[in-house]
N, CA and C atoms of all chains as a GROMACS GRO file, in nm:
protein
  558
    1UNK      N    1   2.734  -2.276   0.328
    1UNK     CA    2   2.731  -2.184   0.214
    1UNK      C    3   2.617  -2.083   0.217
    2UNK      N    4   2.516  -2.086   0.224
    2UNK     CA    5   2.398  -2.020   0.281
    2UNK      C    6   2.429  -1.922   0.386
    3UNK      N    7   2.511  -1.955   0.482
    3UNK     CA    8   2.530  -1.833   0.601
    3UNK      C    9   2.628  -1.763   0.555
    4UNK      N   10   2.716  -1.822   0.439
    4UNK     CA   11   2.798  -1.721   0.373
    4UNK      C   12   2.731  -1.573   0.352
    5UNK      N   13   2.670  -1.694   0.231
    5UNK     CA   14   2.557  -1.571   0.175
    5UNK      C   15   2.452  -1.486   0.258
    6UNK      N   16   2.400  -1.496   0.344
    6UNK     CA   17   2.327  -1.419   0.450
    6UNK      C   18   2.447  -1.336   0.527
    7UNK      N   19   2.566  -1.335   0.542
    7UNK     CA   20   2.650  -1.309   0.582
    7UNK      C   21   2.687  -1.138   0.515
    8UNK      N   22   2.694  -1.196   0.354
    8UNK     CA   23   2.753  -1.086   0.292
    8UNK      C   24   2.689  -0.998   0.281
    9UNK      N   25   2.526  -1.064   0.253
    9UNK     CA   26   2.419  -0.996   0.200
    9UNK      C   27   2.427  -0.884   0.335
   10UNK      N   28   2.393  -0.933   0.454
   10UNK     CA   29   2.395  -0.836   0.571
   10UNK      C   30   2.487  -0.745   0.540
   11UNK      N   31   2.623  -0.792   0.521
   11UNK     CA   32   2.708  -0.635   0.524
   11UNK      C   33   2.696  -0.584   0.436
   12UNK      N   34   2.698  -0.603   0.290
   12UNK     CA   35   2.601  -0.493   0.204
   12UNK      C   36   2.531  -0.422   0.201
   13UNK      N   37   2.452  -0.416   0.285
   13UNK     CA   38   2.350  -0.368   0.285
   13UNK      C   39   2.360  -0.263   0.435
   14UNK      N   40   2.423  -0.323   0.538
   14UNK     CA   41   2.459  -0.266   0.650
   14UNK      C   42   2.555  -0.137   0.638
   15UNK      N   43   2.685  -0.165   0.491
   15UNK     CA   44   2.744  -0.043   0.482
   15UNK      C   45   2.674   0.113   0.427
   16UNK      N   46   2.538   0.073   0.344
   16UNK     CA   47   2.493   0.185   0.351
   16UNK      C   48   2.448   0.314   0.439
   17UNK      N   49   2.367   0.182   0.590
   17UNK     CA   50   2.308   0.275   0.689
   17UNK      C   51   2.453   0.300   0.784
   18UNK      N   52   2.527   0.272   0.747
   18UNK     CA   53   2.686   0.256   0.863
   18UNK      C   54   2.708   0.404   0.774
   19UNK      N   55   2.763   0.408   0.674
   19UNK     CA   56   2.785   0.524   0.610
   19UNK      C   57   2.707   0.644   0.611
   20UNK      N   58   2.572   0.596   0.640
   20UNK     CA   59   2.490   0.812   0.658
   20UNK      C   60   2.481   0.792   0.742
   21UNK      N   61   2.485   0.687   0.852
   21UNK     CA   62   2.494   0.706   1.020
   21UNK      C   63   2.609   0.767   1.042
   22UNK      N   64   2.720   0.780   0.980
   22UNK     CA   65   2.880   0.859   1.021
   22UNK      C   66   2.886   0.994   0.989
   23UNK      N   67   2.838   1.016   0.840
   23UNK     CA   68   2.795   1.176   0.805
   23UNK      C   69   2.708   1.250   0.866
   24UNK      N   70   2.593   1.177   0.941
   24UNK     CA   71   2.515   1.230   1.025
   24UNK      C   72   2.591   1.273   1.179
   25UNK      N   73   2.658   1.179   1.179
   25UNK     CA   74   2.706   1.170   1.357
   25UNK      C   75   2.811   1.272   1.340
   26UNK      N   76   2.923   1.234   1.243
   26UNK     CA   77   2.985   1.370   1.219
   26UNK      C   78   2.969   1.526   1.210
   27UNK      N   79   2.886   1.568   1.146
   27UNK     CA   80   2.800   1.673   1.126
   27UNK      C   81   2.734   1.727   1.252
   28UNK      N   82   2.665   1.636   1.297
   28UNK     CA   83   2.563   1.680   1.445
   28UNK      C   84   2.662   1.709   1.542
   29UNK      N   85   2.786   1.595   1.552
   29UNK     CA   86   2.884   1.694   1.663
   29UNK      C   87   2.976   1.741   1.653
   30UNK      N   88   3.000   1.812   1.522
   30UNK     CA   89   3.058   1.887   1.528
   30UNK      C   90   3.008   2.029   1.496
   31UNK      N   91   2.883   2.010   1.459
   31UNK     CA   92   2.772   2.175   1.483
   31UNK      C   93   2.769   2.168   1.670
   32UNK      N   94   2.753   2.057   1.749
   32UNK     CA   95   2.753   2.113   1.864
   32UNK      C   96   2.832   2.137   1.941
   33UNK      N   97   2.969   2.095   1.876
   33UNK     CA   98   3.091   2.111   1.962
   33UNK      C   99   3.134   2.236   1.947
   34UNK      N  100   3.112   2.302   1.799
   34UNK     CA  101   3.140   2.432   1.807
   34UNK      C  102   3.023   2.533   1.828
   35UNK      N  103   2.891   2.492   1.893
   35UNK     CA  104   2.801   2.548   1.944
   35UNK      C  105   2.856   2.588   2.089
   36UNK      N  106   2.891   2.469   2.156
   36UNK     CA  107   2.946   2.452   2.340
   36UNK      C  108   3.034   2.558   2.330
   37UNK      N  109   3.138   2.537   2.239
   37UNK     CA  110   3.259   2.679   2.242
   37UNK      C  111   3.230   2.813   2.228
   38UNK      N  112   3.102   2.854   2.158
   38UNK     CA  113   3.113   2.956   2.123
   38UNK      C  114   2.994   3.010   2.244
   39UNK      N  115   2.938   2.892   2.324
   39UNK     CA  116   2.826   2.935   2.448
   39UNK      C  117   2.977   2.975   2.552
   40UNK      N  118   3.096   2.928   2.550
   40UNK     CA  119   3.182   2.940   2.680
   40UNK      C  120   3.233   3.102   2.671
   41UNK      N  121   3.233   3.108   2.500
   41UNK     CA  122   3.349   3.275   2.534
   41UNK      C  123   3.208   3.392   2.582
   42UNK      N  124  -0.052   1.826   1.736
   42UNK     CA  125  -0.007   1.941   1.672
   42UNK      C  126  -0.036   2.075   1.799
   43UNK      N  127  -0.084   2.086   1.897
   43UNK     CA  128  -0.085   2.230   2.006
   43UNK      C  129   0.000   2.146   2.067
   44UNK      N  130   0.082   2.032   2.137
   44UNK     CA  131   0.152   2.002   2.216
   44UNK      C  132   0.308   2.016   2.134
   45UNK      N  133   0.308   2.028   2.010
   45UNK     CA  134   0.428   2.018   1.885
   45UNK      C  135   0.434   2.161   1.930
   46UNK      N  136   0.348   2.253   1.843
   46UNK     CA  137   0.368   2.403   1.892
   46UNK      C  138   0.441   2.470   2.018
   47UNK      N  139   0.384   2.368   2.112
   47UNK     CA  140   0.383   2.440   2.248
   47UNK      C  141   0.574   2.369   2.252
   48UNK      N  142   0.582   2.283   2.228
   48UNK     CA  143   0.683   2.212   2.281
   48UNK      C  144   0.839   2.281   2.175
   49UNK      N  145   0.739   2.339   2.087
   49UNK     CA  146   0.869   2.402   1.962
   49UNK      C  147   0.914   2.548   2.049
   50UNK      N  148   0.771   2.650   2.017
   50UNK     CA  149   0.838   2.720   2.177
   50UNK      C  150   0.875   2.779   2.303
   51UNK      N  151   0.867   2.685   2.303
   51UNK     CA  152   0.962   2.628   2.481
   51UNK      C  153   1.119   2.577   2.467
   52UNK      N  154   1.097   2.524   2.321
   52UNK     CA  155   1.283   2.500   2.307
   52UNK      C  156   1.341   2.609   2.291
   53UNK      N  157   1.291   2.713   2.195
   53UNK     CA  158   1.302   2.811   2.124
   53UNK      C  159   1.349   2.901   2.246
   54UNK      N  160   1.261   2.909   2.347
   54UNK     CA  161   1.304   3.079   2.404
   54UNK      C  162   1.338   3.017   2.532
   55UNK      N  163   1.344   2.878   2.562
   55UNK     CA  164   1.411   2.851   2.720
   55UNK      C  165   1.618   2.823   2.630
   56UNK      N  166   1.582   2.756   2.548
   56UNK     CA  167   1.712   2.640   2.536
   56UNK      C  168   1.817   2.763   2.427
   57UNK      N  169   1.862   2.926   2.488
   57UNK     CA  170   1.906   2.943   2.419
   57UNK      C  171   2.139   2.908   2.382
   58UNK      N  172   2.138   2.860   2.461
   58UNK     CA  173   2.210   2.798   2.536
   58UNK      C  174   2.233   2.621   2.459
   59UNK      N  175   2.131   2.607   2.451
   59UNK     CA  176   2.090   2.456   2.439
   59UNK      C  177   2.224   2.413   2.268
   60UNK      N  178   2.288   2.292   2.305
   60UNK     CA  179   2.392   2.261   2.166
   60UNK      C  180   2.332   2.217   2.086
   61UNK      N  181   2.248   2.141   2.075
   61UNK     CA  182   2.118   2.054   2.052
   61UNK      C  183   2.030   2.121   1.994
   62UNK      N  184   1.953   2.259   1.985
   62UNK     CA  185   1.863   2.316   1.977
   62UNK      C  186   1.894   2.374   1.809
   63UNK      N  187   2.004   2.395   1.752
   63UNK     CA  188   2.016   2.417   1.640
   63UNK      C  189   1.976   2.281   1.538
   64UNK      N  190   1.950   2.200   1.551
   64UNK     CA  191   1.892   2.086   1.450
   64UNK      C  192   1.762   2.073   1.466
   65UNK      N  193   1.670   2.148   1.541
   65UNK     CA  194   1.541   2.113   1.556
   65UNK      C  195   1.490   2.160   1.419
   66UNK      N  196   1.349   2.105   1.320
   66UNK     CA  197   1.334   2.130   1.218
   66UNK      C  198   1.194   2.198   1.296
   67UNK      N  199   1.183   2.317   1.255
   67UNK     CA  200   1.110   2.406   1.301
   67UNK      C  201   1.016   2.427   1.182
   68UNK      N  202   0.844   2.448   1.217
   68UNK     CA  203   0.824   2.489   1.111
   68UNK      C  204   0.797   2.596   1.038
   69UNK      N  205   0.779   2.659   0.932
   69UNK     CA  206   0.767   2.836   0.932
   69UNK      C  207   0.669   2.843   0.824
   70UNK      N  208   0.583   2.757   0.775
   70UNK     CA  209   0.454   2.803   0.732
   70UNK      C  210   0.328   2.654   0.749
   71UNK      N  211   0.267   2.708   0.834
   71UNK     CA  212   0.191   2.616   0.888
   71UNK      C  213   0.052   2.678   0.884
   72UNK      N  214  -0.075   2.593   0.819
   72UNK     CA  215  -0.205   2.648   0.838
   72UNK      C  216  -0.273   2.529   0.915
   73UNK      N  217  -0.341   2.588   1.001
   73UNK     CA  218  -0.432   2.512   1.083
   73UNK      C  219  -0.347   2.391   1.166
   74UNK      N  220  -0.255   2.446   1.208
   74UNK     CA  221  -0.136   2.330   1.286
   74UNK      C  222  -0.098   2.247   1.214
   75UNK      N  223  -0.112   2.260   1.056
   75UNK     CA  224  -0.046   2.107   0.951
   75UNK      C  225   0.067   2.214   0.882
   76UNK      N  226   0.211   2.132   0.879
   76UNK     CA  227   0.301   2.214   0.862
   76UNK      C  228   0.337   2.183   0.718
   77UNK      N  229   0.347   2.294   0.638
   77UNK     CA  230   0.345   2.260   0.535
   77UNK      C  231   0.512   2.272   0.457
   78UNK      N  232   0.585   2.355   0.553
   78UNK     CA  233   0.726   2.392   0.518
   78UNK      C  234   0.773   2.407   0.629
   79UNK      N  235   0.966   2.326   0.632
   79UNK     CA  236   0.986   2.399   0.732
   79UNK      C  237   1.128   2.405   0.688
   80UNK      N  238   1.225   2.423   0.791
   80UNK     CA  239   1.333   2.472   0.777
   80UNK      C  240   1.428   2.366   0.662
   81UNK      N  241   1.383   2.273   0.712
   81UNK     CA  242   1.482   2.146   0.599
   81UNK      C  243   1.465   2.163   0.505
   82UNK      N  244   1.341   2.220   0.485
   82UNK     CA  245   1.298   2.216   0.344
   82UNK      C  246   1.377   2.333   0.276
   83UNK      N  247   1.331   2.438   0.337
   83UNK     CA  248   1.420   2.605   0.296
   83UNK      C  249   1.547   2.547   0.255
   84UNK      N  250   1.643   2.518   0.351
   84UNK     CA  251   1.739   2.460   0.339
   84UNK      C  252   1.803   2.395   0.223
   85UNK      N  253   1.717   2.330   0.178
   85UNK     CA  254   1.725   2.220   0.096
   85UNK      C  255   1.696   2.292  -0.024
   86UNK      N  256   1.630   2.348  -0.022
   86UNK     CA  257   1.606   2.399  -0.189
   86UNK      C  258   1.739   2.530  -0.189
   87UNK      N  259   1.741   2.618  -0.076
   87UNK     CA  260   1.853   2.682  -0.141
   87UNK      C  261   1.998   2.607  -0.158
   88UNK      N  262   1.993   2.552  -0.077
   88UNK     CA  263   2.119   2.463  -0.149
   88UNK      C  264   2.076   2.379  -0.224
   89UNK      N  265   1.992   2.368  -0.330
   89UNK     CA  266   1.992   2.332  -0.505
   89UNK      C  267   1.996   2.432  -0.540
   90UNK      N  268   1.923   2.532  -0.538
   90UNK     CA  269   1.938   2.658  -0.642
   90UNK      C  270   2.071   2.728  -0.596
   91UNK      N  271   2.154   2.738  -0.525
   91UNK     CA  272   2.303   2.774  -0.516
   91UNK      C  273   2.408   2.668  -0.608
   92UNK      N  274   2.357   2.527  -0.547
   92UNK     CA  275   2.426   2.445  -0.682
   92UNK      C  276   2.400   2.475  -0.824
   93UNK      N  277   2.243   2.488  -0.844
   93UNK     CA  278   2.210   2.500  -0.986
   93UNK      C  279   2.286   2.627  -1.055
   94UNK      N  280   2.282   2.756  -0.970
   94UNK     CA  281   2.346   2.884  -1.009
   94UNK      C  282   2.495   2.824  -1.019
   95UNK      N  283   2.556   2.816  -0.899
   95UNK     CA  284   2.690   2.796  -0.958
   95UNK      C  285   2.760   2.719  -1.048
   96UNK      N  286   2.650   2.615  -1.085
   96UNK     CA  287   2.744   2.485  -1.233
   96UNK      C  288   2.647   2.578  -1.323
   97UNK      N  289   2.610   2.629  -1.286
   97UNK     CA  290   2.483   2.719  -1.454
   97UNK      C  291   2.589   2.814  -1.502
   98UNK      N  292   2.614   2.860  -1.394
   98UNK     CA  293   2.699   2.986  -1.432
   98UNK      C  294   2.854   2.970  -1.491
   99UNK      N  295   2.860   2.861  -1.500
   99UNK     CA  296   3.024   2.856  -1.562
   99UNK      C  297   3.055   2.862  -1.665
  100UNK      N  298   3.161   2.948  -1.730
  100UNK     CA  299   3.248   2.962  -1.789
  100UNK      C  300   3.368   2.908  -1.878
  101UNK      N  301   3.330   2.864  -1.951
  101UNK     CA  302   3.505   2.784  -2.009
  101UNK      C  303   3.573   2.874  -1.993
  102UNK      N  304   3.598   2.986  -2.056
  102UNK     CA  305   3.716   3.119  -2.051
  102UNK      C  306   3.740   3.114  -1.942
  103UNK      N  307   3.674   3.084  -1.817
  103UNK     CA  308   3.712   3.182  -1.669
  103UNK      C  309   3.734   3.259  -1.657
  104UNK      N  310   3.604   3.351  -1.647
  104UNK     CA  311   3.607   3.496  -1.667
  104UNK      C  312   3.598   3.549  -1.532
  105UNK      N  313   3.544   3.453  -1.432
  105UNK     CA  314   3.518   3.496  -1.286
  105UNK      C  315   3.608   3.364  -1.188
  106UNK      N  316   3.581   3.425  -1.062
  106UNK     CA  317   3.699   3.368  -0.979
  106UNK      C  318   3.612   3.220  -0.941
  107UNK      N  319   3.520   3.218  -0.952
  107UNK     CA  320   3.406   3.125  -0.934
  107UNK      C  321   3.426   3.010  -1.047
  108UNK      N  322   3.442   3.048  -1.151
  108UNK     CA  323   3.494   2.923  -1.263
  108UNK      C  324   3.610   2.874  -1.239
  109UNK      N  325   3.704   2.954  -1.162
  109UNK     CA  326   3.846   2.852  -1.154
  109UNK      C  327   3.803   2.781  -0.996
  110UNK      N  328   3.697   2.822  -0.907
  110UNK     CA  329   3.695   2.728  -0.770
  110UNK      C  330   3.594   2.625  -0.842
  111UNK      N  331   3.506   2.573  -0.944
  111UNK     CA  332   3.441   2.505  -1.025
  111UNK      C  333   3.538   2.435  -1.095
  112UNK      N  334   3.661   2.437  -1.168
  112UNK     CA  335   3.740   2.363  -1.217
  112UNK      C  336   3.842   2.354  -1.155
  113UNK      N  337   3.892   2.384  -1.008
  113UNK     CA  338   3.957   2.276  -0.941
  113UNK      C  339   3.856   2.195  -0.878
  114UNK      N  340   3.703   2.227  -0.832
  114UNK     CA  341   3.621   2.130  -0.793
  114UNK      C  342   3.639   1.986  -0.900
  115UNK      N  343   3.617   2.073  -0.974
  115UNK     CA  344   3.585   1.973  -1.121
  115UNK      C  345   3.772   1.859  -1.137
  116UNK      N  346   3.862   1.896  -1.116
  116UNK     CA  347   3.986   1.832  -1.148
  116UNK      C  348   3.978   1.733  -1.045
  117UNK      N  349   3.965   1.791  -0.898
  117UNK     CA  350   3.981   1.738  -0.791
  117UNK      C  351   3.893   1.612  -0.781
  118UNK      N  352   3.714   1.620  -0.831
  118UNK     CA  353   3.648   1.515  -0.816
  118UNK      C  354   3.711   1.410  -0.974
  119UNK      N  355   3.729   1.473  -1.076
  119UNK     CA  356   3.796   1.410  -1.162
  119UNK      C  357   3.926   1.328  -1.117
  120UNK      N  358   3.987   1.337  -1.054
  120UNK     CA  359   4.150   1.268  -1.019
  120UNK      C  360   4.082   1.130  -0.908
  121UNK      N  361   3.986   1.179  -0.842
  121UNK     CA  362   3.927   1.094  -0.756
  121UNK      C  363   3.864   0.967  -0.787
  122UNK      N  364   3.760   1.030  -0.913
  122UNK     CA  365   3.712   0.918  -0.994
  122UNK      C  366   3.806   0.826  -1.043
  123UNK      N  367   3.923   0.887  -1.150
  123UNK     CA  368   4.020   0.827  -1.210
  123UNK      C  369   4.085   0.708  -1.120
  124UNK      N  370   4.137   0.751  -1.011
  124UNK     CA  371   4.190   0.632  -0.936
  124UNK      C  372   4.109   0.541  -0.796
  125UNK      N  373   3.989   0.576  -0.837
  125UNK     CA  374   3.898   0.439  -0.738
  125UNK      C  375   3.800   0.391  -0.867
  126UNK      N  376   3.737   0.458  -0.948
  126UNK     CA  377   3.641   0.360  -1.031
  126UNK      C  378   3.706   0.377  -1.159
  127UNK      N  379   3.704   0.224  -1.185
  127UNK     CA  380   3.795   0.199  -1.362
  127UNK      C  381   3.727   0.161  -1.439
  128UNK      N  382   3.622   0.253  -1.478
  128UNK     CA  383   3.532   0.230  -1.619
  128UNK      C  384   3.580   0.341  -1.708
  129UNK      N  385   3.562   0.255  -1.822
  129UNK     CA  386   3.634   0.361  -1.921
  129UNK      C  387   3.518   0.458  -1.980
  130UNK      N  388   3.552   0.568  -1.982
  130UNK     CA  389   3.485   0.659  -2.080
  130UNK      C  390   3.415   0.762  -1.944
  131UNK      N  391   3.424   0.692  -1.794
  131UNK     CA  392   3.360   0.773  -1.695
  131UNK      C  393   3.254   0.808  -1.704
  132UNK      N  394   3.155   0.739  -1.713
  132UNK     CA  395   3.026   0.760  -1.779
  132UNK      C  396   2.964   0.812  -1.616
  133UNK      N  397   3.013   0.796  -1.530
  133UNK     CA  398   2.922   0.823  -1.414
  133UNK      C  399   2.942   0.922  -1.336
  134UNK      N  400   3.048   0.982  -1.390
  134UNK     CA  401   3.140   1.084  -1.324
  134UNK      C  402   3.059   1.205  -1.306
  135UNK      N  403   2.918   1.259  -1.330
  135UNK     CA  404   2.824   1.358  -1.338
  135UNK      C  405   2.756   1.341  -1.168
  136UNK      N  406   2.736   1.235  -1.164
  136UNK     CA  407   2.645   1.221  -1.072
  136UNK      C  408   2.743   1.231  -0.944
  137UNK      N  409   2.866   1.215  -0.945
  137UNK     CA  410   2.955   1.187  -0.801
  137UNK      C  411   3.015   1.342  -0.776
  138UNK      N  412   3.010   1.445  -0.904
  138UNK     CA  413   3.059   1.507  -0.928
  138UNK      C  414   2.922   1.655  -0.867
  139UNK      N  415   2.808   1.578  -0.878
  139UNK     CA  416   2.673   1.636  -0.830
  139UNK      C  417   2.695   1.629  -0.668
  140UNK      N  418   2.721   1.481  -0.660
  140UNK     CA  419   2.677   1.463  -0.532
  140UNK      C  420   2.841   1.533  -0.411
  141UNK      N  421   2.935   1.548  -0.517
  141UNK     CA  422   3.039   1.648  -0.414
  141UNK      C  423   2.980   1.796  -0.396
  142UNK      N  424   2.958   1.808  -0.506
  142UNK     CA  425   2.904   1.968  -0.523
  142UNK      C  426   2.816   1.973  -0.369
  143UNK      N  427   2.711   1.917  -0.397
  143UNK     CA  428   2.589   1.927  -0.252
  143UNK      C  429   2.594   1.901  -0.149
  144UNK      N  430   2.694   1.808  -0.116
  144UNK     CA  431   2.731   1.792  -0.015
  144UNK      C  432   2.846   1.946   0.077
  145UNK      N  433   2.884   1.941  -0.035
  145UNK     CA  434   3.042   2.049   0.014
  145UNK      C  435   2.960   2.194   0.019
  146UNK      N  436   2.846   2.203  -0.020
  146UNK     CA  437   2.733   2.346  -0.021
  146UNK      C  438   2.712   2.274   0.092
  147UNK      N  439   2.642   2.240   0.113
  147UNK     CA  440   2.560   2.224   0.270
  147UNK      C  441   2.600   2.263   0.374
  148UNK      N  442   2.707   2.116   0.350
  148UNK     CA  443   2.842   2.183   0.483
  148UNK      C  444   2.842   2.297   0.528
  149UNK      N  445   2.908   2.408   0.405
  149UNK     CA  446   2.990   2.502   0.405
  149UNK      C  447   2.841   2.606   0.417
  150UNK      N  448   2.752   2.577   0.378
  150UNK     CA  449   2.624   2.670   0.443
  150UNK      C  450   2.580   2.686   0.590
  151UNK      N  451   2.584   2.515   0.607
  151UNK     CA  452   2.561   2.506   0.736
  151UNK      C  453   2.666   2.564   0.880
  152UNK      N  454   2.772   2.584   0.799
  152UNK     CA  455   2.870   2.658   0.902
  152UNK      C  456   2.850   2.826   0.914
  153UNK      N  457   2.737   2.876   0.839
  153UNK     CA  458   2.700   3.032   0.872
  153UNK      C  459   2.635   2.984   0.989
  154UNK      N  460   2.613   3.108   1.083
  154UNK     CA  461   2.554   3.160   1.199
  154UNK      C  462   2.415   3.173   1.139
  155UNK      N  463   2.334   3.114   1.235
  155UNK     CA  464   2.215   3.107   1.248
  155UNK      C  465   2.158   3.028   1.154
  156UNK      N  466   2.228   2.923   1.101
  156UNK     CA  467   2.170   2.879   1.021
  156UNK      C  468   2.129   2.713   1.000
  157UNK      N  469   2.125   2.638   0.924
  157UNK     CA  470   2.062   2.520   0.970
  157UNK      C  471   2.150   2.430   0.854
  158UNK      N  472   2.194   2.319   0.888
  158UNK     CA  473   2.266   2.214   0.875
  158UNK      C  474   2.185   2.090   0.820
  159UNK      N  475   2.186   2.098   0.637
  159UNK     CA  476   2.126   1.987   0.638
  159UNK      C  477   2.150   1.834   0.636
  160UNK      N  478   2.258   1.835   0.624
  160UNK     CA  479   2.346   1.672   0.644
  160UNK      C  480   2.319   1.670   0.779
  161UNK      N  481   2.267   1.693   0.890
  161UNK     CA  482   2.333   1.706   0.990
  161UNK      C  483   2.156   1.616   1.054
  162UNK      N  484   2.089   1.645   0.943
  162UNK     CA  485   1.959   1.542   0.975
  162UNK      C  486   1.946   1.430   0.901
  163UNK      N  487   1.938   1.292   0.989
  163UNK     CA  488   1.973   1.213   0.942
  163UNK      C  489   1.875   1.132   0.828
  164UNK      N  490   1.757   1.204   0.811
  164UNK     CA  491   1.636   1.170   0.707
  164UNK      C  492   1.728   1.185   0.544
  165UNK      N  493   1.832   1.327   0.579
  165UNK     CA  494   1.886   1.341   0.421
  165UNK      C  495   1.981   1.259   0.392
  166UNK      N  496   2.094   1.221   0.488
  166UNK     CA  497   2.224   1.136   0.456
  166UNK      C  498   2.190   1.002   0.440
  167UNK      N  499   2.046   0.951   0.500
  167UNK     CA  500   1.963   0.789   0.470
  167UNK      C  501   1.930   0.813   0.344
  168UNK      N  502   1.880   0.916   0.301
  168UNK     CA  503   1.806   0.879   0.160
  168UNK      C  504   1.891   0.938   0.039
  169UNK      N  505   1.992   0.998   0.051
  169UNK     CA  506   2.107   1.052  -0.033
  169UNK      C  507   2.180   0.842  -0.070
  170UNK      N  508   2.217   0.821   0.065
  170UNK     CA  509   2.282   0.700   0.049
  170UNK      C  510   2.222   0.564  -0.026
  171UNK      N  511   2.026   0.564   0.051
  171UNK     CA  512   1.921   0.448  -0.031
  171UNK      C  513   1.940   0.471  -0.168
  172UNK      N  514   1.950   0.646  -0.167
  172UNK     CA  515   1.912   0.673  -0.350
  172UNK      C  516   2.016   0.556  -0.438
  173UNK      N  517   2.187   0.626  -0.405
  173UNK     CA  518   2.278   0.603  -0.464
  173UNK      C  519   2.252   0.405  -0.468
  174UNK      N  520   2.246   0.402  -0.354
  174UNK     CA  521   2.261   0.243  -0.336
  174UNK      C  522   2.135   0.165  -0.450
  175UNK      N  523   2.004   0.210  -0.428
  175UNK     CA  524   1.951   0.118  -0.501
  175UNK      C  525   1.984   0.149  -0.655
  176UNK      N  526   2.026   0.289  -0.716
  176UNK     CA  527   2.049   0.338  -0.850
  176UNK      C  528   2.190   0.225  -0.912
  177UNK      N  529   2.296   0.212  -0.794
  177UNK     CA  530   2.398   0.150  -0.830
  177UNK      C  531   2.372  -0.028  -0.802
  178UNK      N  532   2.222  -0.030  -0.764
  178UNK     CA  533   2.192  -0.213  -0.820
  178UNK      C  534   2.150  -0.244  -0.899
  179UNK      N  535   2.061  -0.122  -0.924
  179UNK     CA  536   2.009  -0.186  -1.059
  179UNK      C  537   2.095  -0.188  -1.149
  180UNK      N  538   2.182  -0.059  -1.200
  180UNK     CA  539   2.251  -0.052  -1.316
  180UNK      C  540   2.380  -0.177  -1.297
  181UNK      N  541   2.382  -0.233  -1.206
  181UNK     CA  542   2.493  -0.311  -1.202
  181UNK      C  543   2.442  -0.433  -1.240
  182UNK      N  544   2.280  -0.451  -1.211
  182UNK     CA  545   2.188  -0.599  -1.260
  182UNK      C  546   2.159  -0.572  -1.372
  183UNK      N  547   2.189  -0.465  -1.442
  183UNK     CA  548   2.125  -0.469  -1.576
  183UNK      C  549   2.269  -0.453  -1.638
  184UNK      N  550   2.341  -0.435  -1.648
  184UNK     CA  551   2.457  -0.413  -1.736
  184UNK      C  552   2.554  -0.549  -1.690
  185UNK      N  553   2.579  -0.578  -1.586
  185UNK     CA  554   2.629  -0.700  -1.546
  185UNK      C  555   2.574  -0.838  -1.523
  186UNK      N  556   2.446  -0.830  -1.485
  186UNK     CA  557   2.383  -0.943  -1.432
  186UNK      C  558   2.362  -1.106  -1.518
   0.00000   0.00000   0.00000
């Protein structure tokens, strides 16, 4: 019951930095993906 | 701080090319090599004072084309609330309704030319998220607990 709880507690807390780690990662490549395209024309 | 300088530019006038080189937070008022402002920051405040102008500036009548893109903002985050959080009276609906607004400015700033992307550093989307997260424990330990 205890590793339950250390269990949940972890992903609670894990979905926050999971979530601005995706808006971040999102954002960063897709400013550089349309950076690369616009270095090709 | 002369190896920061030196190393800012060298990105600047070698890496113009560089995909990478648009997120560097550069600084643009610095005395005695301690930087006191820099681009995130610029950034960051005009996208509040663009938020603050545009919910300041609204209209019930809709007199400008800007109050009807503010009240489909406004319907759209409203319909959203309605069918994921079921508290009655929507007491929280200001703050999600804040936090679309700033987010959807940023973005949509950060997609001008030459310009700088602040979601796109990950200091703001950590502490946008800590904010929300620890604001929504407490009120959940104090009203539920």
């Amino acid at each position: 019951m205890p590793f339950l709880v250390f269990i949940e507690a972890v992903s609670y807390i894990a979905r926050v930095l999971s979530l601005s780690i995706r808006l971040f990662a999102n954002m960063m490549s897709g400013h550089a993906l349309l950076k690369i395209l616009i270095g090709f024309s | 701080m002369l190896s920061f300088n030196t190393m800012l530019f060298a990105s600047v006038f070698q890496g113009a090319l560089d995909p990478l080189e648009q997120f560097e937070v550069v600084s643009i008022y610095a005395v005695d090599g301690t930087s006191y402002f820099n681009n995130l920051g610029l950034m960051l405040f005009l996208n509040l004072c663009l938020t603050v102008a545009l919910l300041a500036g609204f209209n019930m009548n809709l007199t400008n084309n800007y109050d009807f893109i503010i009240k489909n903002i406004y319907q759209l985050v409203q319909s959203m609330v309605k069918e994921n959080l079921y508290i009655r009276k929507q007491q929280y609906f200001a703050v999600l309704f804040y936090l679309f607004t700033t987010l959807l400015l940023a973005n949509l700033i950060g997609l001008l030319p030459y310009s700088f992307t602040v979601t796109s550093s990950f200091v703001v989307t950590l502490f946008i998220s800590l904010m929300h997260f620890v604001g929504v424990n407490i009120i959940g330990a104090s009203q539920h607990g």
